[in-house]
FIKOLZA-1660 file (N, C-alpha, C; in steps of 0.1 Angstrom, whole numbers, plus 5000, padded with zeros to 4 digits):
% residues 184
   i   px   py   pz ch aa at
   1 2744 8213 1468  A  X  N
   1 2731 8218 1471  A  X CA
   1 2728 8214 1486  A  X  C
   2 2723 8223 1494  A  X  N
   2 2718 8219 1507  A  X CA
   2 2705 8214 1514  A  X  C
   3 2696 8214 1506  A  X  N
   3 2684 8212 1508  A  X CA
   3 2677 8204 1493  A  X  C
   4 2669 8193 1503  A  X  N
   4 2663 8185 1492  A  X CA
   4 2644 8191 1498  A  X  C
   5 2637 8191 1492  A  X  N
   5 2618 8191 1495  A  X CA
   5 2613 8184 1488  A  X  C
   6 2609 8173 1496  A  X  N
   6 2602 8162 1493  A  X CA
   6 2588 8164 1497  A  X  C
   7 2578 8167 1482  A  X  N
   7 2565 8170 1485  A  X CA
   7 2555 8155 1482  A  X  C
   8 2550 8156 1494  A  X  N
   8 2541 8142 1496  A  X CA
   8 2527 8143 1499  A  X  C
   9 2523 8159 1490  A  X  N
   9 2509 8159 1482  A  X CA
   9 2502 8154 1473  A  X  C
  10 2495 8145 1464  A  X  N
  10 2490 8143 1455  A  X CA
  10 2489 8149 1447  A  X  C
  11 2488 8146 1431  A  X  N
  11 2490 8153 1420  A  X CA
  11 2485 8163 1417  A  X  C
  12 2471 8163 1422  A  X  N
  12 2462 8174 1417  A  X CA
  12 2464 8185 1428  A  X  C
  13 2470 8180 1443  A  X  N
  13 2470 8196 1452  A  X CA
  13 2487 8202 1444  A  X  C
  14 2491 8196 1440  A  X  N
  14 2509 8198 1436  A  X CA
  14 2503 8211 1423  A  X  C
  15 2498 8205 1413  A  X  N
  15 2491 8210 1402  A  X CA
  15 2491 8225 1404  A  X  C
  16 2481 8229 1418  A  X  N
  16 2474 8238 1426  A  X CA
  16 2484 8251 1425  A  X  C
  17 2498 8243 1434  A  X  N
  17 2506 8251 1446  A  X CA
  17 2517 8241 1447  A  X  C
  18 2526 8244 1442  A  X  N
  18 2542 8240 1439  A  X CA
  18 2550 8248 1437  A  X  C
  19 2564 8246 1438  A  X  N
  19 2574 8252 1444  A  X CA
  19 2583 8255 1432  A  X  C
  20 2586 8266 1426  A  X  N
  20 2596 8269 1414  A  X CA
  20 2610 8264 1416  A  X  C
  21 2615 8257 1408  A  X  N
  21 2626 8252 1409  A  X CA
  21 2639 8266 1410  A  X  C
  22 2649 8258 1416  A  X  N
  22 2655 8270 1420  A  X CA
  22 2674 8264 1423  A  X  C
  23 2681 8273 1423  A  X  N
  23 2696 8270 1422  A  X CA
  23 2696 8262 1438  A  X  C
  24 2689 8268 1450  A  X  N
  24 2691 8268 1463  A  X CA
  24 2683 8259 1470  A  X  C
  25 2678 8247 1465  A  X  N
  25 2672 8234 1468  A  X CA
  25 2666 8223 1458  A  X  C
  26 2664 8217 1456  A  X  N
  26 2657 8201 1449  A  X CA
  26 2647 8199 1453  A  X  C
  27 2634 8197 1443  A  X  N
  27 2622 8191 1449  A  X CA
  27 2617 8185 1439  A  X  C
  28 2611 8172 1450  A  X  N
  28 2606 8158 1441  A  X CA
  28 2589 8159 1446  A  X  C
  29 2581 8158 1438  A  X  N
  29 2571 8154 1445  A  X CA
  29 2569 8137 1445  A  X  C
  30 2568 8131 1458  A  X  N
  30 2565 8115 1461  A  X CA
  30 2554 8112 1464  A  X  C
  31 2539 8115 1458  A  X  N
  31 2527 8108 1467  A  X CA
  31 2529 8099 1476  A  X  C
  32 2523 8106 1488  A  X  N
  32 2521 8100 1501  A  X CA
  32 2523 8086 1500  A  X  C
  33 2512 8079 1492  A  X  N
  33 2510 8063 1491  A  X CA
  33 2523 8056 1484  A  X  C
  34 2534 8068 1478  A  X  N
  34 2543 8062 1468  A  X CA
  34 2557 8060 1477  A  X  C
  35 2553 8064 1491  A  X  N
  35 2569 8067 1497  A  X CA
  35 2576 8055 1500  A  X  C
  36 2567 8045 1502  A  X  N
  36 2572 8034 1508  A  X CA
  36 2580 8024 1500  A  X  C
  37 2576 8027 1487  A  X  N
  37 2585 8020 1474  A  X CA
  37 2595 8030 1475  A  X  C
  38 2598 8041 1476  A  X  N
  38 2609 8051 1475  A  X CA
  38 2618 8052 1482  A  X  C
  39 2616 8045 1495  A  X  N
  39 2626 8053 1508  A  X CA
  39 2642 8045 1507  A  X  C
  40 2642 8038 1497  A  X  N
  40 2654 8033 1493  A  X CA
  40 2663 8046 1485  A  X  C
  41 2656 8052 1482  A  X  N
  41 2657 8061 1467  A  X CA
  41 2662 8072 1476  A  X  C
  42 2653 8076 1490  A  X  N
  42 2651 8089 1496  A  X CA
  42 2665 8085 1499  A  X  C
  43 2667 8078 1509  A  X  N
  43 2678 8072 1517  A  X CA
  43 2692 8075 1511  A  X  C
  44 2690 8072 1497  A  X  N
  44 2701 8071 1486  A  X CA
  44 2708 8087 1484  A  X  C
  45 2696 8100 1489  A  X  N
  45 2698 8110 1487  A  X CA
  45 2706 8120 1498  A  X  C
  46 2706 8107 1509  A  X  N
  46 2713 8114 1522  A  X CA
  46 2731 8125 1524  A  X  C
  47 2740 8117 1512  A  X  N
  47 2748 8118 1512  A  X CA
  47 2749 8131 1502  A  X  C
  48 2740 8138 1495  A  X  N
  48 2741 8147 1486  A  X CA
  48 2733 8161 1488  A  X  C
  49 2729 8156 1503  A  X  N
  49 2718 8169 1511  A  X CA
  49 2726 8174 1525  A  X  C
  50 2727 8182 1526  A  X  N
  50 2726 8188 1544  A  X CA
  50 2715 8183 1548  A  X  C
  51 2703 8186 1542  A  X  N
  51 2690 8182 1551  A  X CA
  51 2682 8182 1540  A  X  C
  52 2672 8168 1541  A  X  N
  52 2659 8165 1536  A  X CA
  52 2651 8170 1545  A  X  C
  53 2641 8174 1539  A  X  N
  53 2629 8179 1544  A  X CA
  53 2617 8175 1539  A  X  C
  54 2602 8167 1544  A  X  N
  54 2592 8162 1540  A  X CA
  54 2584 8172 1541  A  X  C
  55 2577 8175 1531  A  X  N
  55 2563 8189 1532  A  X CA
  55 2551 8183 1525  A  X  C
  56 2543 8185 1535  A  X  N
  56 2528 8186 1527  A  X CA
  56 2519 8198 1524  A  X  C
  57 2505 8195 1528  A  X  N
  57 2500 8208 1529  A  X CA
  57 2499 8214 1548  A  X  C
  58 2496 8206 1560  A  X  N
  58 2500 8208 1571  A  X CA
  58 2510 8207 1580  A  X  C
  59 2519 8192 1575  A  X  N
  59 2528 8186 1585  A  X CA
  59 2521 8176 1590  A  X  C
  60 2505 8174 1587  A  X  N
  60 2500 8164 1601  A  X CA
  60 2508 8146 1590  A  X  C
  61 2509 8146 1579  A  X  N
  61 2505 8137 1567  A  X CA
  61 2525 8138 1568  A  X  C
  62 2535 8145 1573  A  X  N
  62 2547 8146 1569  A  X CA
  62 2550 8137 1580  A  X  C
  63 2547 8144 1594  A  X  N
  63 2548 8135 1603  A  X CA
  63 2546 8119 1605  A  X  C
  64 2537 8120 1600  A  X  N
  64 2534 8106 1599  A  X CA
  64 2540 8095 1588  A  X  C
  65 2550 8099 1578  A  X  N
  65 2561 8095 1569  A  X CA
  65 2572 8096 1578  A  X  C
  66 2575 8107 1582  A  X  N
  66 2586 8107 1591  A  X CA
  66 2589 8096 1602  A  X  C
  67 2583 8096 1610  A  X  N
  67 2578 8081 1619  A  X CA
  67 2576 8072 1617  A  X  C
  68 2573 8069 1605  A  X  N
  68 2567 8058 1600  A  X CA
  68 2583 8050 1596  A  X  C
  69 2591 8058 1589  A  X  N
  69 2606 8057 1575  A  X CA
  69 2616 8060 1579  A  X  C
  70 2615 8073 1582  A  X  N
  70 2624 8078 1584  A  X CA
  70 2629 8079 1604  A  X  C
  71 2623 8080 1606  A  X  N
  71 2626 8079 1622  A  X CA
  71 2639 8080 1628  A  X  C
  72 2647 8072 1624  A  X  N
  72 2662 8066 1626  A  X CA
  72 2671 8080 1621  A  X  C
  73 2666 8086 1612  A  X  N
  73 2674 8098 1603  A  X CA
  73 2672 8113 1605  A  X  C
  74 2683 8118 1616  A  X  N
  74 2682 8129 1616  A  X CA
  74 2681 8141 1608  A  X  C
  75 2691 8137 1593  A  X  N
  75 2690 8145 1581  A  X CA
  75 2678 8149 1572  A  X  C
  76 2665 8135 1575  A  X  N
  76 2650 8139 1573  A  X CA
  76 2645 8144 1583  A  X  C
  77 2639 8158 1578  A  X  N
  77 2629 8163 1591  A  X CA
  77 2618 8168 1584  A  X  C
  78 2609 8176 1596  A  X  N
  78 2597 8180 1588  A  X CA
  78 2595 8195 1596  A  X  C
  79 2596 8204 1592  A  X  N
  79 2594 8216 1597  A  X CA
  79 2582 8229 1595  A  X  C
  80 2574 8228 1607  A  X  N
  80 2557 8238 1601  A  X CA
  80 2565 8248 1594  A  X  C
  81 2572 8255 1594  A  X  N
  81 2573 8265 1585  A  X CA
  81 2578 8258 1570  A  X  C
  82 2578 8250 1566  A  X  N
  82 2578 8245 1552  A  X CA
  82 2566 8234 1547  A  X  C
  83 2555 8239 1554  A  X  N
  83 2543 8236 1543  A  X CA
  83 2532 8240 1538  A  X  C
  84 2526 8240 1532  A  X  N
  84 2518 8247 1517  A  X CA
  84 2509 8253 1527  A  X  C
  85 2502 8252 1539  A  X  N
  85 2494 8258 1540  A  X CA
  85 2499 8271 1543  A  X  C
  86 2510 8273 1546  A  X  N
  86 2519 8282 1552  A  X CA
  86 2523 8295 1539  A  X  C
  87 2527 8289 1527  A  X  N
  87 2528 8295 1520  A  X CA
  87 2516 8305 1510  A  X  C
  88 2525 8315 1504  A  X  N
  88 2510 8325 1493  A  X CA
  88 2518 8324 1485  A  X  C
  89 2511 8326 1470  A  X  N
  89 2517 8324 1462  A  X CA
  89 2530 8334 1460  A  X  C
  90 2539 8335 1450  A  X  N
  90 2551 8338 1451  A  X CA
  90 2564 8335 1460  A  X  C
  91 2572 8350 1459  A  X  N
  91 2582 8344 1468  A  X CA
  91 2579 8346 1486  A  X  C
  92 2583 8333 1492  A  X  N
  92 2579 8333 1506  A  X CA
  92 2591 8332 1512  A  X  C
  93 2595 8338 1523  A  X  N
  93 2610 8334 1533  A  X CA
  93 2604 8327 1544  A  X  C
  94 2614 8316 1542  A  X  N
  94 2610 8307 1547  A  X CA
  94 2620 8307 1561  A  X  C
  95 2621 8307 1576  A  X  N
  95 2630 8301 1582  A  X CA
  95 2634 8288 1584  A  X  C
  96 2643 8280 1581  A  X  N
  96 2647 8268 1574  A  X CA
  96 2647 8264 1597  A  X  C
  97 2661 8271 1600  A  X  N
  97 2663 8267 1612  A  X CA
  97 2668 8281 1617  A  X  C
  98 2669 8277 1628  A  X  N
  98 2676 8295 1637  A  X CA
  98 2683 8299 1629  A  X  C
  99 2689 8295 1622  A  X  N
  99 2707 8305 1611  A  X CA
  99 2700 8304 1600  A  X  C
 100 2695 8299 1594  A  X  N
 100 2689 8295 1579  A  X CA
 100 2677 8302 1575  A  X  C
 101 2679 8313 1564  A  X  N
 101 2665 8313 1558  A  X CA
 101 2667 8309 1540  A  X  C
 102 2653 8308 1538  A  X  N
 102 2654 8306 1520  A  X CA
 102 2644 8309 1515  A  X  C
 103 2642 8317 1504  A  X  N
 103 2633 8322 1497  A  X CA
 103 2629 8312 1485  A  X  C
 104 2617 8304 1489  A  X  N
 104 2607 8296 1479  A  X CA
 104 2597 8305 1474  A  X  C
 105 2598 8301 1459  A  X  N
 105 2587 8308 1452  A  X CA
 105 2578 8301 1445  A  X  C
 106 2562 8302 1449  A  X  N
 106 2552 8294 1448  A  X CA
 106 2540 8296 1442  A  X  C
 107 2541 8288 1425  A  X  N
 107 2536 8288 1418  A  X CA
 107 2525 8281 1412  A  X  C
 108 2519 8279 1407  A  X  N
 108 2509 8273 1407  A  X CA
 108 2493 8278 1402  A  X  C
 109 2483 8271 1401  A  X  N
 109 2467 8275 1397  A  X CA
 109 2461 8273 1405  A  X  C
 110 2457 8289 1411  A  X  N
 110 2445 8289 1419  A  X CA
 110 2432 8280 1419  A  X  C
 111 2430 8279 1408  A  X  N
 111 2418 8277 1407  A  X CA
 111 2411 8257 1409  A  X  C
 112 2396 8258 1410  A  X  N
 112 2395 8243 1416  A  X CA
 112 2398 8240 1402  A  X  C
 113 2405 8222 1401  A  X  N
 113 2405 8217 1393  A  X CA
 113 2407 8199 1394  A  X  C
 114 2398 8198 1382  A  X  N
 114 2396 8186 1380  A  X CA
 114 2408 8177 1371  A  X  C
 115 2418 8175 1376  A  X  N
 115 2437 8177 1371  A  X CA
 115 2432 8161 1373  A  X  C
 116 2429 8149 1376  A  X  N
 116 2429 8136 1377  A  X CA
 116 2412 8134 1370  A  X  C
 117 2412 8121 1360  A  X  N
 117 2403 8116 1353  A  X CA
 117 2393 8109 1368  A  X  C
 118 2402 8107 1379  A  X  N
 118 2393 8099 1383  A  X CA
 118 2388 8111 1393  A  X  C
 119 2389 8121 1393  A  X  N
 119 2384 8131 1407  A  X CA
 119 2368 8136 1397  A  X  C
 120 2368 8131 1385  A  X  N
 120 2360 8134 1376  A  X CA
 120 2347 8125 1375  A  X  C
 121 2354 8113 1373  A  X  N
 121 2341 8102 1376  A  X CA
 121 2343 8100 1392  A  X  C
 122 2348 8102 1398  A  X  N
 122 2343 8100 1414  A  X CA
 122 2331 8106 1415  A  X  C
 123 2329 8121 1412  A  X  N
 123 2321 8134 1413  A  X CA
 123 2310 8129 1407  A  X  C
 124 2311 8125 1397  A  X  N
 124 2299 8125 1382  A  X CA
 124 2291 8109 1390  A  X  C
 125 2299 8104 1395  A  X  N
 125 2293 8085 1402  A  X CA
 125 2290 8092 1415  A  X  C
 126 2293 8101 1424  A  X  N
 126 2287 8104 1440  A  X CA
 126 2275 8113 1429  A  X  C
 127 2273 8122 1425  A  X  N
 127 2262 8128 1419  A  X CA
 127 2249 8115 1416  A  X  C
 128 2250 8108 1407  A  X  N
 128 2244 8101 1399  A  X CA
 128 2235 8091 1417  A  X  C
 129 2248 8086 1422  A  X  N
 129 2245 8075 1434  A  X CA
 129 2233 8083 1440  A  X  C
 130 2237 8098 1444  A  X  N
 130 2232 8102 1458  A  X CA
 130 2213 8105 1448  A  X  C
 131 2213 8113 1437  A  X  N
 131 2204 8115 1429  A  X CA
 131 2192 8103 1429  A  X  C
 132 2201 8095 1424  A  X  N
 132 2195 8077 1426  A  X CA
 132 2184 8075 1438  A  X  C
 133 2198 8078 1448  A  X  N
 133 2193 8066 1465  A  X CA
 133 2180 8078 1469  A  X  C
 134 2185 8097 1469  A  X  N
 134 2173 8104 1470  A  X CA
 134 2161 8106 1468  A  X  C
 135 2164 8099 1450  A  X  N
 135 2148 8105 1441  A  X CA
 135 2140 8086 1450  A  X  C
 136 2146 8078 1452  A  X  N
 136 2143 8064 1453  A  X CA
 136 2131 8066 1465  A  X  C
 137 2145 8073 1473  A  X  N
 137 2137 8071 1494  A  X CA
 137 2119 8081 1488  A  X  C
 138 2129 8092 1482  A  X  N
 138 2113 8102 1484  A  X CA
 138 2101 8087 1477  A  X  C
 139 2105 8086 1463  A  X  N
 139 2093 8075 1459  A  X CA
 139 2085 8066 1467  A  X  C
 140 2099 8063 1475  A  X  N
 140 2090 8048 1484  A  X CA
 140 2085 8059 1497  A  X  C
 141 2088 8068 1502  A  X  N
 141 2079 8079 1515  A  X CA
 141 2070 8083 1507  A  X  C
 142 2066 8087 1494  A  X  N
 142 2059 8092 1493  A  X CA
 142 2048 8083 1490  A  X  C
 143 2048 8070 1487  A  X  N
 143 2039 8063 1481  A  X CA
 143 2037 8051 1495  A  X  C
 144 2042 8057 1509  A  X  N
 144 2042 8045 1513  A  X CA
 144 2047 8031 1520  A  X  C
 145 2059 8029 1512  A  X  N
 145 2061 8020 1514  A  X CA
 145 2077 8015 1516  A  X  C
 146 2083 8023 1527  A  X  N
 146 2094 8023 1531  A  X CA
 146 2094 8015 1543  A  X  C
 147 2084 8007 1548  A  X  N
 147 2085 7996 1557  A  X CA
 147 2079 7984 1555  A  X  C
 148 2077 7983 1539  A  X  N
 148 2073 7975 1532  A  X CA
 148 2083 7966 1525  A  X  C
 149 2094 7977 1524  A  X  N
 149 2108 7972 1514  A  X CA
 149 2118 7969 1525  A  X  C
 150 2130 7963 1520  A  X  N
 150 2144 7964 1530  A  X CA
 150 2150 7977 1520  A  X  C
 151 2155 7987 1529  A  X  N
 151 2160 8000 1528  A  X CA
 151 2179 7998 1531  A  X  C
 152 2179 7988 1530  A  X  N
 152 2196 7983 1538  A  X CA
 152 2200 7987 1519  A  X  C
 153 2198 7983 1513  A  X  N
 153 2204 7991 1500  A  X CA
 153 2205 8001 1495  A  X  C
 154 2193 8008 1496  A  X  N
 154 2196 8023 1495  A  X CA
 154 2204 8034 1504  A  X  C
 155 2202 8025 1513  A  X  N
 155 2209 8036 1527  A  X CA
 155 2224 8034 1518  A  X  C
 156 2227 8020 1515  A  X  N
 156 2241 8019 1514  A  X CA
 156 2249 8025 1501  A  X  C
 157 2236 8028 1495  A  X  N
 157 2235 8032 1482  A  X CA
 157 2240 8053 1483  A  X  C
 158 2229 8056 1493  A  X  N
 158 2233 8070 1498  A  X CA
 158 2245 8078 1499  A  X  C
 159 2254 8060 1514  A  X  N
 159 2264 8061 1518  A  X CA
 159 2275 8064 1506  A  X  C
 160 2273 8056 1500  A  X  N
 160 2284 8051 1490  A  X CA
 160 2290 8062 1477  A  X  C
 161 2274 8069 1476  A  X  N
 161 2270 8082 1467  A  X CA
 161 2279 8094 1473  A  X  C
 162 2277 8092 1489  A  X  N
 162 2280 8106 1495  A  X CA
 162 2297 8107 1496  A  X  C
 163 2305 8093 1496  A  X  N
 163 2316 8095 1498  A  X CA
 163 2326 8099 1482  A  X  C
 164 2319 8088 1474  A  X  N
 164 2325 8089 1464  A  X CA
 164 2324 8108 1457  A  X  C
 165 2310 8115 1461  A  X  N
 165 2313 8128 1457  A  X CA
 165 2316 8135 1468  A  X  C
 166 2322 8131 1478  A  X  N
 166 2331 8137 1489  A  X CA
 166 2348 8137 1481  A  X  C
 167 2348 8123 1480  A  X  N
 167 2361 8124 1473  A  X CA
 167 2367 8129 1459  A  X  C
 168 2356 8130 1453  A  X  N
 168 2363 8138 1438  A  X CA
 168 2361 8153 1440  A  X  C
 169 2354 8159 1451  A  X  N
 169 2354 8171 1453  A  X CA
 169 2368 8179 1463  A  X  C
 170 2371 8168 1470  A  X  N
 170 2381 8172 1480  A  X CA
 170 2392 8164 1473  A  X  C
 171 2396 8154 1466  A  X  N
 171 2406 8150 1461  A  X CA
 171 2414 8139 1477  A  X  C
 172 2406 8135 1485  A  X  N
 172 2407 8129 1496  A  X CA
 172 2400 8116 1495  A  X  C
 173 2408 8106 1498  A  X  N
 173 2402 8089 1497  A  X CA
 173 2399 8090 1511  A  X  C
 174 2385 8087 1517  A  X  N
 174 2379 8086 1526  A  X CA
 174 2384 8075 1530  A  X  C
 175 2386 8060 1519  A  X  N
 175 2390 8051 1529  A  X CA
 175 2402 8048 1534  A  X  C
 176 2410 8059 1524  A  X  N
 176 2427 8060 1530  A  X CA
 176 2427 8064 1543  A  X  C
 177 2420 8073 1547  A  X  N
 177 2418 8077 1556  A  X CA
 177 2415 8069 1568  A  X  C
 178 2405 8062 1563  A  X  N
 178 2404 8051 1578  A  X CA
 178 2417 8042 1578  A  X  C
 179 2422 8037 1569  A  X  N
 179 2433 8027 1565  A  X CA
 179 2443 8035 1567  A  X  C
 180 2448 8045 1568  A  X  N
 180 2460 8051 1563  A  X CA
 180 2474 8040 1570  A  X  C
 181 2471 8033 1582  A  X  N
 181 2481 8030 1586  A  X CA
 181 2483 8014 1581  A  X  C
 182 2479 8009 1572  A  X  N
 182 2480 7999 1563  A  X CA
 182 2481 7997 1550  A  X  C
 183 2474 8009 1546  A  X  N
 183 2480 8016 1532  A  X CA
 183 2491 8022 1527  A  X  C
 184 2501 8032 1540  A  X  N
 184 2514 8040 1536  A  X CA
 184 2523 8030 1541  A  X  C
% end
């Protein structure tokens, strides 16, 4: 086989929009956060590929594995025409490289979903927080007395509300985000 795709989406975008197995490549999905325990594994797969290829949903999250691991290995690469934003569902032709094309077929559920317990209570805990810290502020503006109280808890209460149902809606850890380069 010539081609390995190593998808380093999380479970619930994979769920979405993934790739039908096929005679004409291999694909593993490795959460992003999971590569770095793997790349002994990836590494192990060099001898049994023409080319590994890292795919996300833009390349911006591939690149940044690639650099990070693989850097040294020409046989890993990352190529914008092999990621998910790129693709529609079914069969897509893909140009691999100037000589190379391959037809990936891309299957998957449209629809939004709640595929992780915790993208569930994230949602249900940012709802409940933000409902909390809002119905709270109006009470204390309306009666008065929002320079009477210290408001450093509620603000933080707001904050805390707004990210956690940022994150179960988008399936995005906000603070990976700030961290990412200490976390992958």
């Amino acid at each position: 086989m010539k081609y390995l795709f190593i998808d380093i989406r999380k479970s619930d975008k994979v769920y979405s929009k993934y790739l039908e197995e096929s005679s004409q490549y291999t694909f593993y999905n490795i959460p992003m956060n999971m590569i770095r325990f793997n790349v002994g594994t990836i590494l192990n797969q060099l001898d049994q590929f023409e080319q590994i290829y890292i795919i996300c949903e833009s390349s911006k999250s591939s690149l940044f594995i690639k650099n990070k691991y693989f850097k040294e290995y020409p046989k890993i690469k990352v190529n914008d025409n092999l990621q998910f934003s790129n693709f529609n569902y079914g069969p897509n032709k893909v140009s691999i490289d100037e000589n190379n094309e391959i037809v990936l077929n891309v299957i998957g559920n449209k629809s939004f979903n709640f595929y992780s317990i915790t993208r569930i209570i994230q949602t249900i805990t940012g709802i409940l927080m933000l409902s909390v810290g809002i119905f709270t502020y109006m009470q204390l503006s309306k009666n008065d007395l929002l320079k009477k109280v210290n408001t450093v808890p509620l603000i933080v209460l707001i904050i805390f509300g707004s990210m956690s149902l940022y994150n179960g809606l988008t399936s995005t850890c906000s603070m990976s985000i700030l961290l990412k380069n200490y976390l992958n």
